[in-house]
C-alpha positions as CSV (number, residue, x, y, z in Angstrom):
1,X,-13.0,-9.5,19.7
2,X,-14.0,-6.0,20.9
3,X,-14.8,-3.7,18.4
4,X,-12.0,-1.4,19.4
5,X,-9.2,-3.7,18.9
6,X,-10.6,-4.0,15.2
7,X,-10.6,-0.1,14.6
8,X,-6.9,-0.1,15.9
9,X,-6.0,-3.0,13.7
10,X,-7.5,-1.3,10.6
11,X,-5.7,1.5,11.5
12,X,-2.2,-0.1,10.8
13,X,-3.9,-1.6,7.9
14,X,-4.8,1.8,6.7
15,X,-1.2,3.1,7.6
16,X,-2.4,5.9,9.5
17,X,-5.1,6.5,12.0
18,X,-8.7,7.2,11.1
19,X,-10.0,10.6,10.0
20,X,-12.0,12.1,12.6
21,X,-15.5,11.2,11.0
22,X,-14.7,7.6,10.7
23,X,-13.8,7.6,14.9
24,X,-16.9,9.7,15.1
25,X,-19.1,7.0,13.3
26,X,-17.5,4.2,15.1
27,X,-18.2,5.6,18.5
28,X,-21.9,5.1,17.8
29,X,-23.7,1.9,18.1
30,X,-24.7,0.4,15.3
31,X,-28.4,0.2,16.4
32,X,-28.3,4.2,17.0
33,X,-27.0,5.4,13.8
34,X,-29.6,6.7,12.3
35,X,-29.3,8.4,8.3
36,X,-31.5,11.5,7.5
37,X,-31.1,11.4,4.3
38,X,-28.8,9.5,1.3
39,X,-25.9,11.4,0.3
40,X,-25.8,13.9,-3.1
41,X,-28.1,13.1,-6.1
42,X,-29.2,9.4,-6.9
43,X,-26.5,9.5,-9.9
44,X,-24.3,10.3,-7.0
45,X,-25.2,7.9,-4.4
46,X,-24.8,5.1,-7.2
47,X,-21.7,5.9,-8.3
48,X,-20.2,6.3,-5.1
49,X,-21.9,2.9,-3.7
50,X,-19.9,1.5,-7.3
51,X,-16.6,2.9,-6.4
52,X,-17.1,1.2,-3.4
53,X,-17.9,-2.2,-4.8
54,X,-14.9,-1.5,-6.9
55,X,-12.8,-1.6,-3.9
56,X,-13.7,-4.7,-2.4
57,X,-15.7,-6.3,-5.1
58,X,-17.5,-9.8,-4.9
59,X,-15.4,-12.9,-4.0
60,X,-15.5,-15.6,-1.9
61,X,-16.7,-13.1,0.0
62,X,-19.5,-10.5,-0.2
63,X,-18.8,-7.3,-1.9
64,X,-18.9,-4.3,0.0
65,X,-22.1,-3.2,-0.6
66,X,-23.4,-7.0,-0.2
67,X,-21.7,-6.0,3.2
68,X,-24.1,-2.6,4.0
69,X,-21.1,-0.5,3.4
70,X,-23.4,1.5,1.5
71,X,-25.3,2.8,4.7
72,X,-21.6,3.2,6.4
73,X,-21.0,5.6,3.6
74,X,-24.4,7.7,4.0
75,X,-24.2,7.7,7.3
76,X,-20.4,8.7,7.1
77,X,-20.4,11.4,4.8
78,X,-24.4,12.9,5.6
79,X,-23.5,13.1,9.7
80,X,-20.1,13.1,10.1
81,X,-18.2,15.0,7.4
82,X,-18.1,19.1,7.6
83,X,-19.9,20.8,4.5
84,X,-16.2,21.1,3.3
85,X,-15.6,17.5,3.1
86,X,-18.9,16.1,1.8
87,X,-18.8,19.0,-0.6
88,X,-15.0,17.6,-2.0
89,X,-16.6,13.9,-1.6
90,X,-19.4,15.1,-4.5
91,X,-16.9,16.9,-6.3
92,X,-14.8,13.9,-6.4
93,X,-17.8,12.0,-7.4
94,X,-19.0,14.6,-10.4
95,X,-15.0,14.6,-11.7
96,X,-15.5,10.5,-12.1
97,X,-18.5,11.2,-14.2
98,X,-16.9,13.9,-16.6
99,X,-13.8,11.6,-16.9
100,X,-15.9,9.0,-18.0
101,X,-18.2,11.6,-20.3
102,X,-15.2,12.9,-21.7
103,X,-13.2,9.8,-22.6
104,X,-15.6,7.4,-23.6
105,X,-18.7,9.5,-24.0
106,X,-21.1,7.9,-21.7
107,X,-22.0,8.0,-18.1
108,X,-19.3,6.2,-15.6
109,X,-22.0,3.6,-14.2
110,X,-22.6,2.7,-18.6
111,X,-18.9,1.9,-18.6
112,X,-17.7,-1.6,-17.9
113,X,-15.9,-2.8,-15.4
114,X,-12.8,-3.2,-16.8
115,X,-13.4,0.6,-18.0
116,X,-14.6,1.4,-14.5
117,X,-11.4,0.2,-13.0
118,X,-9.3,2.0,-15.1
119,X,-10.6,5.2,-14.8
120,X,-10.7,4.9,-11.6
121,X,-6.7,3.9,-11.6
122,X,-6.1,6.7,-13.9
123,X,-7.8,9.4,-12.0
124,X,-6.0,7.9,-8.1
125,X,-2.7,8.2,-9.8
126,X,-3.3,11.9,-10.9
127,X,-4.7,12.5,-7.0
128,X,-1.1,11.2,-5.6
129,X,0.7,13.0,-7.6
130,X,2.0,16.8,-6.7
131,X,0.0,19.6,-6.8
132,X,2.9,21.7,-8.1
133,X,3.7,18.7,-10.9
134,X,-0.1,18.4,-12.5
135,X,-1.9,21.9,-12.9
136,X,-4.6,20.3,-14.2
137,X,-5.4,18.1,-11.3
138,X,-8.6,19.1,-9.8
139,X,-8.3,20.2,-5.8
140,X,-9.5,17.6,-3.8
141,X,-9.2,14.8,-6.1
142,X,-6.9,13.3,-3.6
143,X,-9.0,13.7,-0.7
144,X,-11.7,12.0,-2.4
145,X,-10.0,8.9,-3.3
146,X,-8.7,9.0,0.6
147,X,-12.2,9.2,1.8
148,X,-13.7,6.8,-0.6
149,X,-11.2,4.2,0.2
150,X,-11.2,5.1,3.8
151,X,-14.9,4.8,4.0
152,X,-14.9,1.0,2.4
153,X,-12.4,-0.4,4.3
154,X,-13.6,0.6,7.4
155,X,-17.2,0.0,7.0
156,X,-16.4,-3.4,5.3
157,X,-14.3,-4.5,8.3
158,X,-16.9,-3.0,10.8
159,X,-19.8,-4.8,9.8
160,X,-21.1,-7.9,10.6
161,X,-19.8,-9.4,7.2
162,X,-16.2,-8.3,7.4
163,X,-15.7,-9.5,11.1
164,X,-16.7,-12.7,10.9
165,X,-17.0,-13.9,7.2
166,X,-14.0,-12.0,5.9
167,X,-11.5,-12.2,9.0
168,X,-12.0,-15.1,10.9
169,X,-12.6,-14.7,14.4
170,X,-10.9,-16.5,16.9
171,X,-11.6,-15.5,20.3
172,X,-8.3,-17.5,21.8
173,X,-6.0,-17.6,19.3
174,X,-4.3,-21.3,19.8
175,X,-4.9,-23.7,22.0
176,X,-5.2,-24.1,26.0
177,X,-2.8,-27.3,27.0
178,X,-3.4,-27.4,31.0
179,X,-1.1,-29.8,31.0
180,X,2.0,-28.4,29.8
181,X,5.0,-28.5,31.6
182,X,6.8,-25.8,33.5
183,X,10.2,-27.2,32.6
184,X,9.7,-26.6,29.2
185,X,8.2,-22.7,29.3
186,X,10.8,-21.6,31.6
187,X,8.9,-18.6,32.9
188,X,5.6,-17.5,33.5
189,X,3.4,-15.5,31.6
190,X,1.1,-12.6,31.7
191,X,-1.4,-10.3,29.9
């Protein structure tokens, strides 16, 4: 399985195509992607490395971050993203925190998970809503939650975890029967 056919899968998974940083990232080998630096604060980086783990969480399978989804996301937001978007990304990041301050009175990464989850529920429904409907929605609440989602999935299903541990790879699907009968097809095929 090329790389490439996974990208264009995800895409339909993601019901869109990718946003241009994530095709930009993607394009570079894994071996040359290099990170200058983490993105926002440490407070920062954590949280958005436990939204991340919030998304795919630990199963049967590694978590996200057990995945390295955590560099994805560095190297994502740090190279890729225009000072517009990364600045949106923190600001998305600094709203989860004051939600959190503000309804339970203690830092989101104190909260539990269960807290964590429902926060973060809360605050993706207020991003899909209208603008027009929900004055107090903060701008570029929505594109956060895009980003963030966009950003785990794809750098999940990218690296060497998701490829092969979480999808299975099969590089013929079915079987090869030399001997099976013409009769029975009816027509050649092609690829």
């Amino acid at each position: 399985m090329h790389r490439r056919d996974l990208v264009k899968g995800l895409a339909l998974v993601l019901g869109s195509g990718l946003s241009p940083a994530c095709q930009q990232a993607l394009r570079v080998p894994l071996a040359e992607r290099k990170v200058e630096q983490a993105i926002g604060t440490v407070e920062q980086r954590e949280i958005a490395y436990r939204v991340v783990d919030l998304i795919i969480p630990q199963t049967d399978t590694p978590s996200a971050m057990q995945a390295g989804v955590g560099e994805f996301v560095d190297y994502v937001v740090t190279t890729w993203f225009s000072e517009a978007e990364r600045q949106t990304f923190l600001h998305g990041i600094d709203a989860l925190q004051a939600a959190a301050l503000n309804g339970a009175g203690v830092r989101f990464l104190e909260l539990d998970e269960r807290q964590q989850v429902k926060l973060l529920s809360e605050a993706e429904s207020r991003a899909q809503q209208p603008a027009m409907m929900d004055m107090f929605r903060d701008f570029g609440e929505g594109d956060f939650f895009a980003s963030i989602k966009e950003l785990a999935v794809v750098g999940y299903y990218t690296s060497e975890v998701g490829a092969t541990i979480e999808r299975s790879y099969v590089p013929m699907p079915g079987h090869y029967d030399g001997y099976y009968k013409f009769s029975e097809v009816g027509k050649q095929w092609s690829s």
